[in-house]
ROLO-724144 format. One line per field, with one value per atom (N, C-alpha, C, O): residue number from 1; chain; atom name; x, y, z. Coordinates in Angstrom, 3 decimals. Layout:
BEGIN
k	c(NUM,...)
c	c(A,...)
a	c(CA,...)
xx	c(X,...)
yy	c(Y,...)
zz	c(Z,...)
END
This chain:
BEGIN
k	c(1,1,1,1,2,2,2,2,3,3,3,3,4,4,4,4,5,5,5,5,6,6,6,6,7,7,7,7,8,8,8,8,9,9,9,9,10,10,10,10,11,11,11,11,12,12,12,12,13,13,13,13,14,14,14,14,15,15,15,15,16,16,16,16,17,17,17,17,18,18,18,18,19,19,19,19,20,20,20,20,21,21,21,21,22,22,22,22,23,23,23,23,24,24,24,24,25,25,25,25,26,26,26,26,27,27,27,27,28,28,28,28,29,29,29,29,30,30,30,30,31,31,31,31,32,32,32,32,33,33,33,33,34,34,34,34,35,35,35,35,36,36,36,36,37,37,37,37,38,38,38,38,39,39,39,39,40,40,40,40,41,41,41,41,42,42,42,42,43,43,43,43,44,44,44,44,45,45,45,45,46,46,46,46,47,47,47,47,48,48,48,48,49,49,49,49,50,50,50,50,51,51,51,51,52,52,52,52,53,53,53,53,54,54,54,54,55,55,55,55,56,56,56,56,57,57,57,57,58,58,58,58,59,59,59,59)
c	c(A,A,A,A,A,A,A,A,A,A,A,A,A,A,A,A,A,A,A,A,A,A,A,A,A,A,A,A,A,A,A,A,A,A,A,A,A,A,A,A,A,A,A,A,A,A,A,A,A,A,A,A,A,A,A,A,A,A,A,A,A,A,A,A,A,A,A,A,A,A,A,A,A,A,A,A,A,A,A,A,A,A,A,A,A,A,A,A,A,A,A,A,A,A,A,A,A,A,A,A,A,A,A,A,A,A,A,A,A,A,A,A,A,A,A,A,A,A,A,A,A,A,A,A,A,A,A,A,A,A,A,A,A,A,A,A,A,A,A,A,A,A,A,A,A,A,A,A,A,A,A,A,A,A,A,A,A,A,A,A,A,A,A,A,A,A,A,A,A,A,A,A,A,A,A,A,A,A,A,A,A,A,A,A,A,A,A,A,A,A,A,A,A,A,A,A,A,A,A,A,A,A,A,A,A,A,A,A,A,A,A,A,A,A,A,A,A,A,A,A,A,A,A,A,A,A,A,A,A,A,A,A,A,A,A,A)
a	c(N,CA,C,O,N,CA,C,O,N,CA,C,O,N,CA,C,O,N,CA,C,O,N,CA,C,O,N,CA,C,O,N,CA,C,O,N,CA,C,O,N,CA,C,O,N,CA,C,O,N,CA,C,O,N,CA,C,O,N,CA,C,O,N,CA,C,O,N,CA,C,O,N,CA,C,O,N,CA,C,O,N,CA,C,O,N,CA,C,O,N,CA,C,O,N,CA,C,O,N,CA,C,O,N,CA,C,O,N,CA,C,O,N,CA,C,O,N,CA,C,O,N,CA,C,O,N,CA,C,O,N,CA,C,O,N,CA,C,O,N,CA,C,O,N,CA,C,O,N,CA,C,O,N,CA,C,O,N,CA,C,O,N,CA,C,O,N,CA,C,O,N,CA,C,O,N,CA,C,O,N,CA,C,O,N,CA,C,O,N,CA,C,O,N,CA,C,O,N,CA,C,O,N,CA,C,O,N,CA,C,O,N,CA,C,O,N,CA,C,O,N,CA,C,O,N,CA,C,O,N,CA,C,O,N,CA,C,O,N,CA,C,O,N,CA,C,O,N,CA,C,O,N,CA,C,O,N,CA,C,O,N,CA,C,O)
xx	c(18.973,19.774,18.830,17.803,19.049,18.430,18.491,19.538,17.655,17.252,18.713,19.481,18.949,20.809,21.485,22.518,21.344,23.008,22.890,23.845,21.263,21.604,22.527,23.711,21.685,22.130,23.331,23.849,24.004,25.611,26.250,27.382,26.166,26.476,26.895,27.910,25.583,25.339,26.544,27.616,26.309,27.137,28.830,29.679,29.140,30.524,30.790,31.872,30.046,30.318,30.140,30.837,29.574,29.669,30.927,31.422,31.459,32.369,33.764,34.876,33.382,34.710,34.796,35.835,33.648,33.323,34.307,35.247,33.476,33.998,34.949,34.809,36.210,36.497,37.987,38.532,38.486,40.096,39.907,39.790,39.863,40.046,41.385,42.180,41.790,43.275,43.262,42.337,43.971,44.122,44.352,43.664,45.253,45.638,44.149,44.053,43.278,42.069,40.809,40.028,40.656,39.696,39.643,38.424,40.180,39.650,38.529,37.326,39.562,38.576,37.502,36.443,37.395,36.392,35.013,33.782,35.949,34.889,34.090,33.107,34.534,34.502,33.333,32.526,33.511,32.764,31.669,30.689,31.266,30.412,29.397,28.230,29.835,29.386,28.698,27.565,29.251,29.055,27.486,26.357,27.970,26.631,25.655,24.857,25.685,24.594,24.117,23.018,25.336,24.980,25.232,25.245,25.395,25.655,24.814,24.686,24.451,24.300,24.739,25.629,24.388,25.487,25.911,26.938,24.121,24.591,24.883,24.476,25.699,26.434,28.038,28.626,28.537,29.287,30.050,31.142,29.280,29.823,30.335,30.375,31.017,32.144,33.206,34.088,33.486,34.584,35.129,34.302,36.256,36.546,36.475,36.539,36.356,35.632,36.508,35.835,37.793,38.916,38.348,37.933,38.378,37.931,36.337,35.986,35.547,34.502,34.241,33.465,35.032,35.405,36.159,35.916,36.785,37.348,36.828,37.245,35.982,34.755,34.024,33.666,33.344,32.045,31.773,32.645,30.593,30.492,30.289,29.899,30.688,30.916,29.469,29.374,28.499,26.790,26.623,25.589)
yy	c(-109.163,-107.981,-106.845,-106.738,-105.979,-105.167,-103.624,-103.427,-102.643,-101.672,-101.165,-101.260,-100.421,-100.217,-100.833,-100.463,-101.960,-102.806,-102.989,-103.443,-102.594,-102.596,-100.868,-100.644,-100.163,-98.980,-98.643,-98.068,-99.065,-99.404,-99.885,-99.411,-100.794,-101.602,-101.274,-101.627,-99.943,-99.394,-98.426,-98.408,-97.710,-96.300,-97.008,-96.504,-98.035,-98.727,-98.694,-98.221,-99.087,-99.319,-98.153,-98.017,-97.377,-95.979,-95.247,-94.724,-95.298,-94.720,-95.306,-94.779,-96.520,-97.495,-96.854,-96.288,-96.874,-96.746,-95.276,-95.159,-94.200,-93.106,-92.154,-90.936,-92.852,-92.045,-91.438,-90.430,-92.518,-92.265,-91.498,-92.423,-90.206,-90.086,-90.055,-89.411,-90.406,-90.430,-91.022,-91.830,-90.950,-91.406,-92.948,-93.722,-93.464,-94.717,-95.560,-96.776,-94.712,-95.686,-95.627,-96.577,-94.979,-94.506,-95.697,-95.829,-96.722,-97.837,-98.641,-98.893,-98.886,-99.631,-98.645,-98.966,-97.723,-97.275,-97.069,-97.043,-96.971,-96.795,-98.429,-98.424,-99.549,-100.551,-101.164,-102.085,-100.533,-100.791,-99.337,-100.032,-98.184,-98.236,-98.495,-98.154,-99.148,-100.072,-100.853,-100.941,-101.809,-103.295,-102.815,-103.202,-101.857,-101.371,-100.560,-99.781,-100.672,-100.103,-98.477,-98.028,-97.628,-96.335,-95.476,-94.249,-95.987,-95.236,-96.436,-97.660,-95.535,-95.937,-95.847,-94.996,-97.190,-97.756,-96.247,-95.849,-95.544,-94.377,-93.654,-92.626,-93.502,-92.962,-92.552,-91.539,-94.049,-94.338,-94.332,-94.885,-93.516,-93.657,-92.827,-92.884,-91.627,-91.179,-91.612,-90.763,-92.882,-93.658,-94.729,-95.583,-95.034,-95.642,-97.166,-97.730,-97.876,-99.085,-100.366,-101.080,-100.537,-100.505,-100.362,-101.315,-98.930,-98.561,-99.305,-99.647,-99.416,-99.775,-101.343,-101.864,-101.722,-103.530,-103.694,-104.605,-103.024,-103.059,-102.910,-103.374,-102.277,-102.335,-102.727,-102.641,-103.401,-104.181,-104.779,-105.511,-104.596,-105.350,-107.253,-107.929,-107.663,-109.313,-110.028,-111.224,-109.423,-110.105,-110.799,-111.378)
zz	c(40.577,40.815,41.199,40.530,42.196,42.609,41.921,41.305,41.927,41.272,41.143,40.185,42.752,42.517,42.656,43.215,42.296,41.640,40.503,39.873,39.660,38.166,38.044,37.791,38.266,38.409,38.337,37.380,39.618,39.745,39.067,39.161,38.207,36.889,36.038,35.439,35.698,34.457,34.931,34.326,35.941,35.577,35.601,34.865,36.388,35.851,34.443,34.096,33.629,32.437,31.886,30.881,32.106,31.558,31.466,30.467,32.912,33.237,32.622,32.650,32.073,31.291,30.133,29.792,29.361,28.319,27.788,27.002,28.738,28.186,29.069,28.962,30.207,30.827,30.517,30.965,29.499,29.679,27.912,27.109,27.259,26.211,25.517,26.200,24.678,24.132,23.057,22.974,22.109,20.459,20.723,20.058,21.631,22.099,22.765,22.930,23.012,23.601,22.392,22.436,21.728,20.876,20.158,20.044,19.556,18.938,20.006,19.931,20.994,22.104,22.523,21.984,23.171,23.144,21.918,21.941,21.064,20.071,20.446,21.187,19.957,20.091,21.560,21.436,22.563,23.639,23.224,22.956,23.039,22.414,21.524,21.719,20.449,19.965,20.283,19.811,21.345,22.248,22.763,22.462,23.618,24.357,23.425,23.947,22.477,21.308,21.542,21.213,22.262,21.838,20.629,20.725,19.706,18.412,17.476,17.475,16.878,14.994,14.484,14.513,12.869,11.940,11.014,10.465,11.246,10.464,10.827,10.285,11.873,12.490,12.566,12.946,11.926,11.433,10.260,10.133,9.167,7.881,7.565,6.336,8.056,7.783,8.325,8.456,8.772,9.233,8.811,8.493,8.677,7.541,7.522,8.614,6.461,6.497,7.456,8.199,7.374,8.362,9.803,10.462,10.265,11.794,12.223,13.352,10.939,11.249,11.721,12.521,11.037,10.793,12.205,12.997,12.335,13.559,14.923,15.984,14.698,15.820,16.089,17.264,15.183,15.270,16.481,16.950,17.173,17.857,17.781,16.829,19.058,18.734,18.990,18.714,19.437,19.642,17.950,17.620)
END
């Protein structure tokens, strides 16, 4: 894969990740943040053990 088609890739998934905000997407999103490892666990702990479980990423 070439420099910009990683590039291109990346900002796709970026743009998945965080483009539609709404109470209705925020599990999944949370969830695909996760996936892609931009947050920490301690990041997470004011959230409830439920939402957290629920997110986990699947790696």
């Amino acid at each position: 894969m070439s420099l910009y088609e990683n590039v291109k890739e990346t900002d796709r998934r970026l743009i998945t990740i965080f483009d539609a905000h709404s109470r209705s997407k925020a599990r999944e999103q949370l969830w695909m943040i996760r996936e892609a490892g931009l947050v920490e666990e301690y990041d997470l702990e004011g959230l409830s053990e439920e939402l957290r479980e629920a997110t986990k990423p699947w790696l």
